[in-house]
C-alpha atoms as a printed R data frame, in Angstrom:
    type eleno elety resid chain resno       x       y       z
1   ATOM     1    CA   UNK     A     1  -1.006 -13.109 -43.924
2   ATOM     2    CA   UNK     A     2  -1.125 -10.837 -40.386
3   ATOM     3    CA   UNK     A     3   1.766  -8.974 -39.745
4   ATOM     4    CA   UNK     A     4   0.296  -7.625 -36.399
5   ATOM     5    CA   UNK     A     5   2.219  -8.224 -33.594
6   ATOM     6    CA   UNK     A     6   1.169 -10.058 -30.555
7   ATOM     7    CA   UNK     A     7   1.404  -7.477 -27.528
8   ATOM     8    CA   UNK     A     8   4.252 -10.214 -26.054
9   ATOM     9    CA   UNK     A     9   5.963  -9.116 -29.444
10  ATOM    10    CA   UNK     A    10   5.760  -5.381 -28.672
11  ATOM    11    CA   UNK     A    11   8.647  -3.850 -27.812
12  ATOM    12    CA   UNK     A    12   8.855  -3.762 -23.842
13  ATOM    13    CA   UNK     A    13   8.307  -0.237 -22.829
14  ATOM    14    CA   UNK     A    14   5.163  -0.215 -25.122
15  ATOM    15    CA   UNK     A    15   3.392  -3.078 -23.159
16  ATOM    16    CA   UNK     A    16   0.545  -2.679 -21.185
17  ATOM    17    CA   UNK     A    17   1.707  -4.407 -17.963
18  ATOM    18    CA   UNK     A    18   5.793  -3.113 -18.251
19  ATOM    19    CA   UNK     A    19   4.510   0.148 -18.617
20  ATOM    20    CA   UNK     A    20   2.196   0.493 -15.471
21  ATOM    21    CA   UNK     A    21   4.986  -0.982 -13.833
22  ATOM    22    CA   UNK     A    22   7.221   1.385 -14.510
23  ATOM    23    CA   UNK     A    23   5.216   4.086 -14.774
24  ATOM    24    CA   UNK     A    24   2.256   4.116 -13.186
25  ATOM    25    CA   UNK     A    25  -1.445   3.158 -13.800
26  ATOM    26    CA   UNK     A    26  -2.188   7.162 -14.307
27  ATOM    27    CA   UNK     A    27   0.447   6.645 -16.871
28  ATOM    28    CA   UNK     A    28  -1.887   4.200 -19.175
29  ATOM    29    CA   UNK     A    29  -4.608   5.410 -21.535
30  ATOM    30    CA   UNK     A    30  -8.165   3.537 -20.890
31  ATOM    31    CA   UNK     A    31  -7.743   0.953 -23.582
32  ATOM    32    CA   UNK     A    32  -4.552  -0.058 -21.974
33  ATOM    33    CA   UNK     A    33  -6.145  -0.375 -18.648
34  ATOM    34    CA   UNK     A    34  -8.833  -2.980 -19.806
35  ATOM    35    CA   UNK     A    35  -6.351  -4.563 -22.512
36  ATOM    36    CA   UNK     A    36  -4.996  -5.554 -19.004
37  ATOM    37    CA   UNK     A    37  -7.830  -7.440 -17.716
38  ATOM    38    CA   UNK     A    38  -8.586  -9.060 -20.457
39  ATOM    39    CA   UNK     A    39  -4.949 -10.402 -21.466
40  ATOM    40    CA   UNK     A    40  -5.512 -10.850 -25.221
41  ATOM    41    CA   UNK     A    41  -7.594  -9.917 -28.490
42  ATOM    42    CA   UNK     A    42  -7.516 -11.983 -31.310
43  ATOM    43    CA   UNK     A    43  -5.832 -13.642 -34.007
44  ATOM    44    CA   UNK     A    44  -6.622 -10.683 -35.807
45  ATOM    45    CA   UNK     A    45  -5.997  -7.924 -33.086
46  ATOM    46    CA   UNK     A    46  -4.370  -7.053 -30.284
47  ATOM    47    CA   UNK     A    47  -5.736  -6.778 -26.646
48  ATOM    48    CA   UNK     A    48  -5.260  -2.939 -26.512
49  ATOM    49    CA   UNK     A    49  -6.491  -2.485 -30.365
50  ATOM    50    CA   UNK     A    50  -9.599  -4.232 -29.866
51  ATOM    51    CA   UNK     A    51 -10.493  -2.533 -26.729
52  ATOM    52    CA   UNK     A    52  -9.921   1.083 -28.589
53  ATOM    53    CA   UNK     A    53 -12.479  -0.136 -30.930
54  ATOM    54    CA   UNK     A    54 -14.533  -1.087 -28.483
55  ATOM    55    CA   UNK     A    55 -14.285   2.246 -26.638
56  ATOM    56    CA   UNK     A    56 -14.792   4.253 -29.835
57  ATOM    57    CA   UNK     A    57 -17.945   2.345 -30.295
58  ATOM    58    CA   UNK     A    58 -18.843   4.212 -27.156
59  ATOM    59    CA   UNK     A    59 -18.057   7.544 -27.827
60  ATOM    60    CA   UNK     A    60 -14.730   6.731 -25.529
61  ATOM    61    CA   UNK     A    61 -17.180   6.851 -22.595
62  ATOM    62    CA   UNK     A    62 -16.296   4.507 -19.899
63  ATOM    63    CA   UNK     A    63 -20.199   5.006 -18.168
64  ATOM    64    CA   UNK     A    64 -21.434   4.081 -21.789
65  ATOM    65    CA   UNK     A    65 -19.382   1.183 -21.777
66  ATOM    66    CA   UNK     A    66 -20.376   0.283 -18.265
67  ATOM    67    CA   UNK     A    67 -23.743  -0.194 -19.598
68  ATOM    68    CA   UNK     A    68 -23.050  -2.959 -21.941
69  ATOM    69    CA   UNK     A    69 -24.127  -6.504 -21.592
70  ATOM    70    CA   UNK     A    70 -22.466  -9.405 -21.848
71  ATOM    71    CA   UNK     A    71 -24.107 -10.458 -25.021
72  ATOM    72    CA   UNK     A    72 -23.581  -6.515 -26.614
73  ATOM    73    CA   UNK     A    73 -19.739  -7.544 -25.654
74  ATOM    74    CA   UNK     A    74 -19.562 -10.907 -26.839
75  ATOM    75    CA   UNK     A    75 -20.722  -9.069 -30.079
76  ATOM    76    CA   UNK     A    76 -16.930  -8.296 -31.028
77  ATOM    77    CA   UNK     A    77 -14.361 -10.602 -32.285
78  ATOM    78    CA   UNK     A    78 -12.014 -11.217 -29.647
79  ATOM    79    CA   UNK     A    79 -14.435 -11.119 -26.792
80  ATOM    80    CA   UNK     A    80 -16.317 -14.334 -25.224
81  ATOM    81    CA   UNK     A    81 -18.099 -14.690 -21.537
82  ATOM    82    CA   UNK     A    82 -15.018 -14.346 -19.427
83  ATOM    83    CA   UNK     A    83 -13.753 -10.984 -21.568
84  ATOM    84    CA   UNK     A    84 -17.426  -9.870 -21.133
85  ATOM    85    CA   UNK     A    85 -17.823 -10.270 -17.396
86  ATOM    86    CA   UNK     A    86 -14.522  -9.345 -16.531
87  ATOM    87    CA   UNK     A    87 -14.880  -5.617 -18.153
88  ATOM    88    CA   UNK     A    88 -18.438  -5.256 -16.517
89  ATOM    89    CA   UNK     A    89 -16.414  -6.055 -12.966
90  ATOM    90    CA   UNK     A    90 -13.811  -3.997 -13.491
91  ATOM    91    CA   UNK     A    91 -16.805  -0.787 -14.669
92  ATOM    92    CA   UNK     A    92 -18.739  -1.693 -11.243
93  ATOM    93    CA   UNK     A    93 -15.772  -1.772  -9.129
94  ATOM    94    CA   UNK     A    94 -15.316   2.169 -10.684
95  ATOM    95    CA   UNK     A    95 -19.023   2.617  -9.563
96  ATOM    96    CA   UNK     A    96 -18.728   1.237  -5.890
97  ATOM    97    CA   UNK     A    97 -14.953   3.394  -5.605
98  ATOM    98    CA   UNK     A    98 -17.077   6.615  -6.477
99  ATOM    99    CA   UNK     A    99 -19.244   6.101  -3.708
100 ATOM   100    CA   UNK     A   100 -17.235   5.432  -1.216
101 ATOM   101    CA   UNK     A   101 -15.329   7.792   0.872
102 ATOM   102    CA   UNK     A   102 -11.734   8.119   1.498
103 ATOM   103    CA   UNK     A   103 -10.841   6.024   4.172
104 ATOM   104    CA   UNK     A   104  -9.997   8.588   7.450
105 ATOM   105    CA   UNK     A   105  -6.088   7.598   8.083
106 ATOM   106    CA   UNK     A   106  -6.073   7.991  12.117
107 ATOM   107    CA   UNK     A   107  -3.884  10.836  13.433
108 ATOM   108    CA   UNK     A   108  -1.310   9.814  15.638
109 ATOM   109    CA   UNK     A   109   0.601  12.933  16.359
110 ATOM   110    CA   UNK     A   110   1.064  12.600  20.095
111 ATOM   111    CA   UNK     A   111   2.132   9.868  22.188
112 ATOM   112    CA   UNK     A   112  -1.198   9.398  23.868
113 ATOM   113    CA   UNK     A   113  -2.750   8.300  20.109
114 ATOM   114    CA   UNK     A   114   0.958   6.115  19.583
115 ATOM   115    CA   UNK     A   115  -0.424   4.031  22.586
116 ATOM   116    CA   UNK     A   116  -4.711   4.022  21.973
117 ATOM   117    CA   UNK     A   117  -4.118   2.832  18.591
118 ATOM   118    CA   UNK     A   118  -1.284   0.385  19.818
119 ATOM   119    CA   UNK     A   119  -2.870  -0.989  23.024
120 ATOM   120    CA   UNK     A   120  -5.048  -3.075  21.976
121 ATOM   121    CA   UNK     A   121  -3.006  -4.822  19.807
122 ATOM   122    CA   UNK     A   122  -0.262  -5.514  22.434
123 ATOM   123    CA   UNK     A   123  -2.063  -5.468  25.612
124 ATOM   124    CA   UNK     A   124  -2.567  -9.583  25.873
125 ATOM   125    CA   UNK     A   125   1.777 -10.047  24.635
126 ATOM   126    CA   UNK     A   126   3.543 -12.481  26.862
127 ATOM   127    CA   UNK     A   127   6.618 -11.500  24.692
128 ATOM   128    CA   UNK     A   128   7.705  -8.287  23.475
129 ATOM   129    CA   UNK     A   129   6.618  -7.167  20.318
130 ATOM   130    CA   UNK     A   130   8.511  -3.861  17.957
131 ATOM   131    CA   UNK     A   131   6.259  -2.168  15.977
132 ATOM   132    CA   UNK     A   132   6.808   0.827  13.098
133 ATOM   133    CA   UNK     A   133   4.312   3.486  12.491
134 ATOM   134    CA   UNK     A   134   4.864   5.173   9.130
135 ATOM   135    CA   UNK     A   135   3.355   8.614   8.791
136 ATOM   136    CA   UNK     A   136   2.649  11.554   6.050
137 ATOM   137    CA   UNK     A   137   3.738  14.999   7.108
138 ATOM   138    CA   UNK     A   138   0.678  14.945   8.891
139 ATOM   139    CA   UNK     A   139   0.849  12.186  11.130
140 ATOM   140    CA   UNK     A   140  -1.611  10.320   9.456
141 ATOM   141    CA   UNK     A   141  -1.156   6.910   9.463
142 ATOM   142    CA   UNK     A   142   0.018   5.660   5.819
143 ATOM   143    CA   UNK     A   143   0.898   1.659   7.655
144 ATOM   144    CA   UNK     A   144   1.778  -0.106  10.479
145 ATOM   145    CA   UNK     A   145   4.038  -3.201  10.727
146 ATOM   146    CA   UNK     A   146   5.462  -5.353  13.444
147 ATOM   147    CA   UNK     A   147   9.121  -5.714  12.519
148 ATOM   148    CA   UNK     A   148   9.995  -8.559  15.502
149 ATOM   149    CA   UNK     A   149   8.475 -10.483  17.850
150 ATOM   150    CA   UNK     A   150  10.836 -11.907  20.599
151 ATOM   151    CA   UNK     A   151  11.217 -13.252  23.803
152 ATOM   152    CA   UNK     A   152   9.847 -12.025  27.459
153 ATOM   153    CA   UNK     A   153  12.280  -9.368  28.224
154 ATOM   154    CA   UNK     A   154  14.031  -8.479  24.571
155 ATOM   155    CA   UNK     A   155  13.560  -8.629  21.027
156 ATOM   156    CA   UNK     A   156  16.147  -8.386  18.031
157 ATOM   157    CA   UNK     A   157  14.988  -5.549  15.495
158 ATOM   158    CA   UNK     A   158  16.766  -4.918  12.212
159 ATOM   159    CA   UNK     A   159  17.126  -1.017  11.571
160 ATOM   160    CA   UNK     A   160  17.940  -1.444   7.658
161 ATOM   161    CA   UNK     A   161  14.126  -3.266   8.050
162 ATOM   162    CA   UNK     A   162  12.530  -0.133   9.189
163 ATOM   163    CA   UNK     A   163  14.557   2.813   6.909
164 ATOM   164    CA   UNK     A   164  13.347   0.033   3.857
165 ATOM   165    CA   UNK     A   165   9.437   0.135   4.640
166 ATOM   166    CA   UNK     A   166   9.639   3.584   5.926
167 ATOM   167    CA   UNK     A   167  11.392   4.669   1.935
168 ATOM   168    CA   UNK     A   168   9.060   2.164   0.014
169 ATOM   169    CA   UNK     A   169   6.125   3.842   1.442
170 ATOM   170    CA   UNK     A   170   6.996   7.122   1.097
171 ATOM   171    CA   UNK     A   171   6.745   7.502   4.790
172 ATOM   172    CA   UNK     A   172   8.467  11.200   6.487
173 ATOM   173    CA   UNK     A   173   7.404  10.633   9.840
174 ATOM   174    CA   UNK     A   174   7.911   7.455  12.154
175 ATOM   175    CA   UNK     A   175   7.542   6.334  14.938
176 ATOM   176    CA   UNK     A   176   8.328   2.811  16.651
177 ATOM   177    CA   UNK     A   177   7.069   1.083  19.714
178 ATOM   178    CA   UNK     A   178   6.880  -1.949  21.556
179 ATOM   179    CA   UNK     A   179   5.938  -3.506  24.976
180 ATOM   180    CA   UNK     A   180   7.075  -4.478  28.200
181 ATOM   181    CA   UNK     A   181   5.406  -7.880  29.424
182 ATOM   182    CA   UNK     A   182   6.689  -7.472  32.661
183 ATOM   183    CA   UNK     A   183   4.623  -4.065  33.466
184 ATOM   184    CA   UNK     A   184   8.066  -2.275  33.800
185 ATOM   185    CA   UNK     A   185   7.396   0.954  32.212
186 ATOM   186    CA   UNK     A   186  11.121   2.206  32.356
187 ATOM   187    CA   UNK     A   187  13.178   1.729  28.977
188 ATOM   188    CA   UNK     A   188  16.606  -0.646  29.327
189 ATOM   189    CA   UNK     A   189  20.003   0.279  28.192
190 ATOM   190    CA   UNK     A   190  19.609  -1.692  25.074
191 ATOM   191    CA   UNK     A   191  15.997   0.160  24.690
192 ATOM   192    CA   UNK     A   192  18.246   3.377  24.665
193 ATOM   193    CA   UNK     A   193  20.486   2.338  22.610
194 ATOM   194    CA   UNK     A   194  18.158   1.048  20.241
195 ATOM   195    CA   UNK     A   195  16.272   4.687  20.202
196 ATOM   196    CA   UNK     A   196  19.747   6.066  19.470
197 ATOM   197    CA   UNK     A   197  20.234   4.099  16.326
198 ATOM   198    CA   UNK     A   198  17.047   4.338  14.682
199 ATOM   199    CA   UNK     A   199  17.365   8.366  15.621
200 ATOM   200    CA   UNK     A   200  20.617   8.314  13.293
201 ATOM   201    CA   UNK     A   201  19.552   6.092  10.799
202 ATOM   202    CA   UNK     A   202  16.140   8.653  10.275
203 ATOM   203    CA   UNK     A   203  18.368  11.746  10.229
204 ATOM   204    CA   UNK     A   204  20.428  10.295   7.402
205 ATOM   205    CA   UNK     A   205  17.418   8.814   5.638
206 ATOM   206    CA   UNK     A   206  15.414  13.136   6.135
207 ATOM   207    CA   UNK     A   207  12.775  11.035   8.089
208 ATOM   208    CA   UNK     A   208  11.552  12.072  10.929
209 ATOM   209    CA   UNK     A   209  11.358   9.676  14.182
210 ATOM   210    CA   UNK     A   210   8.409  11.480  16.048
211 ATOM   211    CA   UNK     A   211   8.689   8.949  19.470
212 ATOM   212    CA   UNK     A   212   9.490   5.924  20.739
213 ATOM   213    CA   UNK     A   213   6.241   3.932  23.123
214 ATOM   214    CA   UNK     A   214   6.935   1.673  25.387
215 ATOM   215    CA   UNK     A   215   3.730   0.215  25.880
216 ATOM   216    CA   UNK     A   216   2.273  -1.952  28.784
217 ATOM   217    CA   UNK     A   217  -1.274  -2.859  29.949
218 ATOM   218    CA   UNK     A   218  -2.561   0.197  31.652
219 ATOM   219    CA   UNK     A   219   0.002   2.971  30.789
220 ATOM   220    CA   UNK     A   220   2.928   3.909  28.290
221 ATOM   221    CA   UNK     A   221   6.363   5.714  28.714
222 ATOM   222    CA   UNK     A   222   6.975   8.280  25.367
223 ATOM   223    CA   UNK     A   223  11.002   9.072  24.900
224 ATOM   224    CA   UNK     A   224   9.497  12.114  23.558
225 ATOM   225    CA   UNK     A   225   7.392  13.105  26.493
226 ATOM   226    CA   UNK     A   226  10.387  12.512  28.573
227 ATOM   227    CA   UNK     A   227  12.849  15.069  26.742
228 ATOM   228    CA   UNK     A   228  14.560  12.602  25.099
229 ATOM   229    CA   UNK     A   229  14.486  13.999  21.549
């Protein structure tokens, strides 16, 4: 009779998938990783058990393992085609990552940056657009997202949308613009007053709201520049 337990049997925190989740992929031994991928074992074995047996078989190498075929795979119980090919995917995708480089995050620690990364997405707007920059300590670039997208001469933005992005991607520097259809490169009362909010909302959050672009097609107005904050 088995008495080994499926890994939908194990208790949650143990799991494969519930743990990266909570804990991080660095968090997961290599078995675990690939007991991902493949989903299950056998009758006999668990995913993560039979992929510790497979990684033992090679000396606990993931290069060695890398150079396995599908047949030398479909060798163990538990393993067909599909198992096969997915591990050999998942061992070139680790090849290809370690020879490419980091991917540069552009700097965009002035004003003058804000608006040549920015321009060309807004230039050709009939309608105003608001856009968040989240930033490392740096200034590098960790995402941008367009939070509204309105009418010719205003646009409705959502400041508990921005603080949210801005703390789920670790951001500590912002910044937010958006553009002017019209040309007009001077901000509006409600442009100040949105500035004013967002300012508060970062100070409470500890983030850090480097400027706020108003862009058009040809130039760009920087509350920051102007001694604003």
């Amino acid at each position: 009779m088995n008495n080994k337990l499926n890994i939908n049997q194990w208790a949650e925190e143990d799991r494969p998938r519930e743990k990266m989740e909570r804990l991080g992929a660095q968090a997961l031994s290599d078995a675990e990783l690939l007991a991902i991928l493949i989903g299950s074992g056998s009758p006999r074995e668990d995913a993560v058990s039979l992929m510790k047996r497979i990684l033992a078989d090679c000396n606990n190498n993931l290069n060695t393992l890398g150079k396995m075929s599908i047949r030398d795979l479909c060798q163990y119980n538990g393993v067909g085609p599909a198992k096969a090919i997915t591990i050999m995917a998942a061992c070139e995708l680790g090849k290809r990552r370690q020879m490419e480089s980091a991917e540069e995050r552009p700097d965009l620690g002035t004003a003058t940056r804000i608006y040549n990364h920015m321009h060309p997405v807004m230039q050709d707007l009939d309608v105003e657009e608001f856009w968040i920059l989240l930033m490392n300590q740096n200034f590098r670039l960790i995402k941008k997202l367009r939070i509204a997208h309105g009418g010719i001469s205003e646009v409705s933005v959502d400041i508990r949308i921005i603080i949210r992005e801005a703390v789920l991607c670790n951001a500590t520097v912002l910044a937010v613009c958006h553009n002017h259809p019209s040309g007009n490169l001077r901000p509006s009362l409600a442009d100040n007053e949105l500035t004013k909010s967002i300012l508060q909302a970062c100070n409470v959050m500890r983030i850090k709201l480097m400027d706020h672009v108003i862009i058009t097609d040809g130039y760009y107005y920087s509350y920051k520049e102007e001694g604003i904050f």
